[in-house]
C-alpha positions as CSV (number, residue, x, y, z in Angstrom):
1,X,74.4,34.8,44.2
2,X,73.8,36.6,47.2
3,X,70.7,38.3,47.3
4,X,72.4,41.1,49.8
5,X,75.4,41.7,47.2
6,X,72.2,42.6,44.8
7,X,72.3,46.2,43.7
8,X,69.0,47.6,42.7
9,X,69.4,46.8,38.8
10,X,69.3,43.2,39.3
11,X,66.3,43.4,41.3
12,X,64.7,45.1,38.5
13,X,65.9,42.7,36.0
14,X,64.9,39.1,38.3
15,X,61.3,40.4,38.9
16,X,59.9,40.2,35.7
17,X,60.8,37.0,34.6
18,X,59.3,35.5,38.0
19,X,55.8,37.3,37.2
20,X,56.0,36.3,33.3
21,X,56.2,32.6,34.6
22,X,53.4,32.6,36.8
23,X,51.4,34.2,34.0
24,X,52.3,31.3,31.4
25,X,51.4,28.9,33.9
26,X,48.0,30.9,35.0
27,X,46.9,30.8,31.5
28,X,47.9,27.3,30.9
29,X,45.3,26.4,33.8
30,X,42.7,28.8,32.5
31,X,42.9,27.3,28.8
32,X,42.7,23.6,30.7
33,X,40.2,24.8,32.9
34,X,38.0,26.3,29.4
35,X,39.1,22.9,27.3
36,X,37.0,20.9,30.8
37,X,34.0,23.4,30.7
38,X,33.5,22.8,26.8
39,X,33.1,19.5,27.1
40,X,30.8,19.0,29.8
41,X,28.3,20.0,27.5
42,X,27.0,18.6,24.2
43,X,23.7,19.3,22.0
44,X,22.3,16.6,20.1
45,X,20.0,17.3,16.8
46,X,16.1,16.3,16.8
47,X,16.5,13.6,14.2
48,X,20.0,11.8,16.4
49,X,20.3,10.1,19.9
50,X,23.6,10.5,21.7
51,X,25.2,7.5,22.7
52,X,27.4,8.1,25.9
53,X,30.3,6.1,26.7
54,X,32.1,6.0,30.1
55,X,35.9,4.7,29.3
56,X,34.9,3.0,26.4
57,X,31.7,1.6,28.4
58,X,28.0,2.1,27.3
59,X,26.3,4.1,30.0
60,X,23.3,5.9,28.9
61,X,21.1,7.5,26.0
62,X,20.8,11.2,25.6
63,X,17.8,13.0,24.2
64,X,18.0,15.5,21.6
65,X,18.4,18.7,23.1
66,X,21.3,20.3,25.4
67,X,22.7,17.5,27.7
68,X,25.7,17.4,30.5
69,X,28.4,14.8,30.6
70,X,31.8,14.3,31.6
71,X,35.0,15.6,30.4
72,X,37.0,14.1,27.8
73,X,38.3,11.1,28.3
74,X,36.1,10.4,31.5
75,X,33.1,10.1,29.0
76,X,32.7,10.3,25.5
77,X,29.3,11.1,23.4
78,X,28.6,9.3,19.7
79,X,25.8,10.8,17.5
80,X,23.6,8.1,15.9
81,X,20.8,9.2,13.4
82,X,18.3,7.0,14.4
83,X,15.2,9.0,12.8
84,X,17.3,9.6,9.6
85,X,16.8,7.0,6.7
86,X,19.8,5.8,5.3
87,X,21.3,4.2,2.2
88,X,23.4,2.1,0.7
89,X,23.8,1.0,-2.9
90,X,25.1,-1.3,-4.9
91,X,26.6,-1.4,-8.2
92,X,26.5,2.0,-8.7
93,X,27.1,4.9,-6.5
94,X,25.4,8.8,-6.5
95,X,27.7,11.2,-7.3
96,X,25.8,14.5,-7.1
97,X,22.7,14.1,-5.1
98,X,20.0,17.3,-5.1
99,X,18.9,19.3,-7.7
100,X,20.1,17.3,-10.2
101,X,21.3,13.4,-9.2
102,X,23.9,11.9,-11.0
103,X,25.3,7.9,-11.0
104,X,28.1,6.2,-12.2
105,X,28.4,2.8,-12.1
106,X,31.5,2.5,-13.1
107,X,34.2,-0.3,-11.7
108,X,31.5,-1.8,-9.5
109,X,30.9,-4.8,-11.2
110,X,32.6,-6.9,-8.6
111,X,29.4,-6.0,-6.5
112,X,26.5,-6.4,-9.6
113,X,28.1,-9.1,-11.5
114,X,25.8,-11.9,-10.2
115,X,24.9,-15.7,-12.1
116,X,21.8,-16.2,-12.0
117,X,19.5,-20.1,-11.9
118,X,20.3,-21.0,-15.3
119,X,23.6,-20.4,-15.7
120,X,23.3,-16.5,-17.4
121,X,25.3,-13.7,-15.9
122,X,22.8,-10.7,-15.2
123,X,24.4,-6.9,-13.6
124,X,22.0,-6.2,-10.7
125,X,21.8,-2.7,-9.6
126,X,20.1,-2.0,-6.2
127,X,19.9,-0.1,-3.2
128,X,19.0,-1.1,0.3
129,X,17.2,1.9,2.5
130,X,17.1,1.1,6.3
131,X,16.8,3.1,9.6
132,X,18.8,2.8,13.1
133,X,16.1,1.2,15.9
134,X,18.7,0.3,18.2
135,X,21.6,2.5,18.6
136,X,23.8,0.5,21.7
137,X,23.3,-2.6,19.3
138,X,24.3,-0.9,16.4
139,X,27.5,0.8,18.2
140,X,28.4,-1.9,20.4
141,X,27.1,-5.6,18.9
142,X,29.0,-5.4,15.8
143,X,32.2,-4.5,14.8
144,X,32.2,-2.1,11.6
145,X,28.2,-2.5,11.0
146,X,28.2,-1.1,7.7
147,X,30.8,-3.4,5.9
148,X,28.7,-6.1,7.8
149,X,25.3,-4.8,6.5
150,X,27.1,-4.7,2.9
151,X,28.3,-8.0,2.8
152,X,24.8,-9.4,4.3
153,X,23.3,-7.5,1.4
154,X,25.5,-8.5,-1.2
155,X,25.4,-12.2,0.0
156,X,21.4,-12.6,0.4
157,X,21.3,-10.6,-3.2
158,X,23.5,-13.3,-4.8
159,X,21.5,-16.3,-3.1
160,X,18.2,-15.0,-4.4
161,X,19.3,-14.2,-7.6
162,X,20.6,-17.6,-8.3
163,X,17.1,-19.3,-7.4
164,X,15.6,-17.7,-10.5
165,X,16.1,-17.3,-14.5
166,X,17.2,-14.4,-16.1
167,X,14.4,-13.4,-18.0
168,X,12.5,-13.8,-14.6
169,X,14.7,-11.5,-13.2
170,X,14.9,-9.3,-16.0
171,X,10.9,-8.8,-16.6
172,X,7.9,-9.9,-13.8
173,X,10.6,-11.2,-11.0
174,X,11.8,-7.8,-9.8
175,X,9.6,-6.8,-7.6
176,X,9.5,-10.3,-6.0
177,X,13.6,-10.2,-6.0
178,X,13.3,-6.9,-4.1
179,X,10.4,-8.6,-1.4
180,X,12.2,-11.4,-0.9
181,X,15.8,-9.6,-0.4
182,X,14.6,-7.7,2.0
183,X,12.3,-10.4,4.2
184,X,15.6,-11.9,4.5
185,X,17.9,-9.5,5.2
186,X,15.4,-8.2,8.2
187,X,16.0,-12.0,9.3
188,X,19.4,-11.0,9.2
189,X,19.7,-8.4,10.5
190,X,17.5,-9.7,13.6
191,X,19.9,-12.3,14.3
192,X,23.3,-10.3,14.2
193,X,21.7,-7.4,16.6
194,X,22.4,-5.0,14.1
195,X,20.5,-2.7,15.6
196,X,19.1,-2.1,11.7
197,X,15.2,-2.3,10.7
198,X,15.5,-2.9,6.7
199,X,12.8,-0.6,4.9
200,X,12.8,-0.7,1.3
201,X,14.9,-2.8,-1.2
202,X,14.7,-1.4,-4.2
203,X,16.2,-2.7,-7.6
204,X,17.6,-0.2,-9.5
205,X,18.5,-1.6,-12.9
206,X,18.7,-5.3,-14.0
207,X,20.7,-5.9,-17.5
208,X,22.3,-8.2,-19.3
209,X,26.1,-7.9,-19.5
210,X,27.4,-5.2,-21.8
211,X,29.3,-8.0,-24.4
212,X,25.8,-10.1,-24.6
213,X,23.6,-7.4,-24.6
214,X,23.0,-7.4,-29.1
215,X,22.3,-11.6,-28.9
216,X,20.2,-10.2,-25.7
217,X,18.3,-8.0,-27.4
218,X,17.9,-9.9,-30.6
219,X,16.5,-12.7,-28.2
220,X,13.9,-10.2,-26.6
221,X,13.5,-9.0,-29.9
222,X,12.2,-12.2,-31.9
223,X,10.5,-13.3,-28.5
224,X,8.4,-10.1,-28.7
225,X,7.9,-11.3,-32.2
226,X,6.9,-14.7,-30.9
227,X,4.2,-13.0,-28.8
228,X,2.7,-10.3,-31.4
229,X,2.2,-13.4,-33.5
230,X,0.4,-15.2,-31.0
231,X,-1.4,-12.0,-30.0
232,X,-2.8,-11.4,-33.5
233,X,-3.6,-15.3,-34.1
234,X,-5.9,-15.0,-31.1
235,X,-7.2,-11.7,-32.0
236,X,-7.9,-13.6,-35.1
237,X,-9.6,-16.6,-33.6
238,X,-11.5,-14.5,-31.3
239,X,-13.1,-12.4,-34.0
240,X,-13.7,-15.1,-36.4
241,X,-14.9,-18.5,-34.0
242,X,-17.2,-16.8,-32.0
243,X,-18.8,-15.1,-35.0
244,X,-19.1,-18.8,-36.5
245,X,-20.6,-20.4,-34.0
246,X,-23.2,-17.3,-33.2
247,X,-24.4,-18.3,-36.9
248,X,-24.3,-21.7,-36.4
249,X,-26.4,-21.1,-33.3
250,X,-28.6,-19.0,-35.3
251,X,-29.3,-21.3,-38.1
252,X,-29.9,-24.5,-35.8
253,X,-32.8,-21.6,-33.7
254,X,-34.0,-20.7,-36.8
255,X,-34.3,-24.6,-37.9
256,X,-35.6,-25.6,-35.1
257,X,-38.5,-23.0,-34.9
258,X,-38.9,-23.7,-38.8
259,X,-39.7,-27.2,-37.9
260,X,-42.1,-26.3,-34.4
261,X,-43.6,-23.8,-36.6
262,X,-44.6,-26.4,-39.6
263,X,-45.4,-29.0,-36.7
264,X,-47.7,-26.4,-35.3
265,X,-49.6,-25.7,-38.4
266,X,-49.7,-29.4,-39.4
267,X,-51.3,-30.1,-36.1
268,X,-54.0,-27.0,-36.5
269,X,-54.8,-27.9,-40.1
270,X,-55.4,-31.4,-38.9
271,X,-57.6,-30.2,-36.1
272,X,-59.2,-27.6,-38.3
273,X,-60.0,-30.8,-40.5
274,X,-61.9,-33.0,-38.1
275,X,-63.8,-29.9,-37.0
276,X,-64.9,-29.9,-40.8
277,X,-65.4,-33.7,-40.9
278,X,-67.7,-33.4,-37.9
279,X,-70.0,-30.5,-39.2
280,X,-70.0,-32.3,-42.9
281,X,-71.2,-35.7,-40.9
282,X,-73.9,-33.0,-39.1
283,X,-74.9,-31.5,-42.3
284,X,-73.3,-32.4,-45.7
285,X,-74.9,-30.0,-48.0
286,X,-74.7,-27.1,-45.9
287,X,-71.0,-28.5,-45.6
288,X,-70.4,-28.8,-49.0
289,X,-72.3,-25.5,-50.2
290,X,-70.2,-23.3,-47.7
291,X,-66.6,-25.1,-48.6
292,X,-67.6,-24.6,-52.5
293,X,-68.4,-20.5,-51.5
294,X,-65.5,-20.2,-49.4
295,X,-63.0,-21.8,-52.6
296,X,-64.7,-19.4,-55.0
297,X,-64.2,-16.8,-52.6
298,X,-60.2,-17.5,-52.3
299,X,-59.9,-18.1,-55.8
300,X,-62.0,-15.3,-57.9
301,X,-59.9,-12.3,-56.2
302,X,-56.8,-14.0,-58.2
303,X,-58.4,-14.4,-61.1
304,X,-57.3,-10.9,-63.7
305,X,-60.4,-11.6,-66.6
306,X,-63.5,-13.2,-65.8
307,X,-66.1,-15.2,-68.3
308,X,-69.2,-15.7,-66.9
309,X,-71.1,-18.3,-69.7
310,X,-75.1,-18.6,-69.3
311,X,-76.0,-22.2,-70.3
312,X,-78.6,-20.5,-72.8
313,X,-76.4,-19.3,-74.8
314,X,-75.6,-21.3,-77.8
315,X,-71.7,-20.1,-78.5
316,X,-68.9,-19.4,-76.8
317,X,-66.6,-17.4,-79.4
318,X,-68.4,-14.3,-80.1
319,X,-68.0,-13.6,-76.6
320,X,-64.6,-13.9,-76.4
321,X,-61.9,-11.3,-77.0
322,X,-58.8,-13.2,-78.0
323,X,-55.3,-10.7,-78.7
324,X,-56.9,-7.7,-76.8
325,X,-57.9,-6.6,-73.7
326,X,-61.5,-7.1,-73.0
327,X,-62.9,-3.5,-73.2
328,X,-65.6,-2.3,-71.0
């Protein structure tokens, strides 16, 4: 069309459409231009380090706080919570977590289900709390780190659990379980470069399978039986042996003072005796006299009624009060 064969109609009508085009493509630039200015910034949280990746490359850390990077896809930015401690469980899983926590752990036997040393099937529940040191290993050295750290979990679980009996793991072996699951798994977790420091293992329940569990608990039940017996037998002992031989002890002191005691006196009265064989031999009447007073003197305070007879006297009977009490 010839723009001099244009009336002044057309004009009117071609201008327009010419302005609404530039305006499309104006704000197609400003909206492109906005989308590149909101990415060249990024704020990471207190508790996370930003990872930043240059075409898929590891370039540097970022601090928490606002950082600068840039745009999409030049450079990309991947949170990590490396200050945050994190969980994973096993055999069960938390549904509502809070206020109130609820688990299930239902259809997870495939993970608890383990056999144990000798040859019993025990459901191991347990939960494995770690923390992100290393955030390029943990991003970069392993593909899918937490199906790894599961598996690494589940397989050291398994391992240790099937060094030991079941009542082990069932009554003083937990805590021992948990230690030892989680020396290993830091050992690990070392030599994958997981980036992972393991800080707790904990155990969260440890039963028997559900169809065993009445022969389980009968068996617990008549071995707690077992050991009540036993308890009150040496309860028994301990009150009645010692008792026994603190008599025995007693009667053998009590002898054997008995016999130094007897030994002492014979000893004295035989010394006393030669002391009274030598003063006789000095003086025999004096002697004799004083051992004659001092037997009269032991023996007369004994003695209830007394009869004193003069040798003058010519009878005895009229002096004697036979049937009755001698009267004053």
């Amino acid at each position: 069309m010839d723009p001099q064969n244009l009336n002044a109609a057309e004009l009117r009508r071609l201008i327009p459409s010419g302005l609404q085009w530039r305006s499309g493509v104006i704000l197609v630039v400003a909206l492109f231009l906005a989308v590149i200015l909101w990415n060249l910034w990024f704020t990471v949280e207190p508790e996370e380090v930003g990872v930043v990746f240059r075409f898929g490359r590891y370039v540097r850390e970022a601090p928490p706080g606002l950082n600068f990077k840039l745009p999409d896809p030049v450079e990309s930015v991947i949170k990590v919570p490396v200050q945050r401690q994190l969980k994973e469980e096993f055999g069960y899983r938390t549904q509502l977590a809070g206020v109130q926590t609820r688990y299930t752990s239902n259809n997870f036997q495939n993970e608890s289900l383990m056999l144990t040393g000798d040859l019993n099937v025990a459901v191991v529940e347990w939960s494995s709390q770690y923390r992100i040191n290393d955030p390029y290993k943990y991003l970069v050295k392993v593909r899918d780190v937490r199906t790894t750290f599961r598996e690494m979990n589940e397989a050291i679980m398994r391992e240790v659990v099937g060094d030991r009996t079941v009542n082990d793991i069932l009554t003083v072996g937990r805590q021992e379980v948990a230690d030892e699951v989680k020396t290993r798994l830091q050992a690990l977790c070392e030599q994958y470069d997981t980036g992972i420091t393991v800080d707790q293992v904990v155990l969260q329940d440890v039963n028997p399978p559900d169809p065993v569990k009445p022969s389980f608990n009968e068996v617990n039940q008549a071995q707690q039986e077992r050991e009540k017996m036993i308890n009150q037998a040496k309860a028994e002992y301990n009150r009645i042996i010692p008792k026994a031989r603190g008599q025995a002890l007693q009667a053998i002191q009590q002898a054997e003072g008995y016999a130094m005691d007897r030994i002492n006196r014979a000893k004295g009265d035989a010394k006393f005796f030669e002391f009274i064989l030598e003063a006789y031999k000095r003086a025999p009447k004096v002697t004799k006299r004083r051992i004659y007073l001092e037997t009269i003197d032991t023996i007369y305070p004994e003695i209830k009624h007394k009869v004193i007879v003069d040798d003058k006297v010519k009878g005895v009977l009229p002096l004697l009060s036979l049937g009755s009490e001698v009267k004053p």
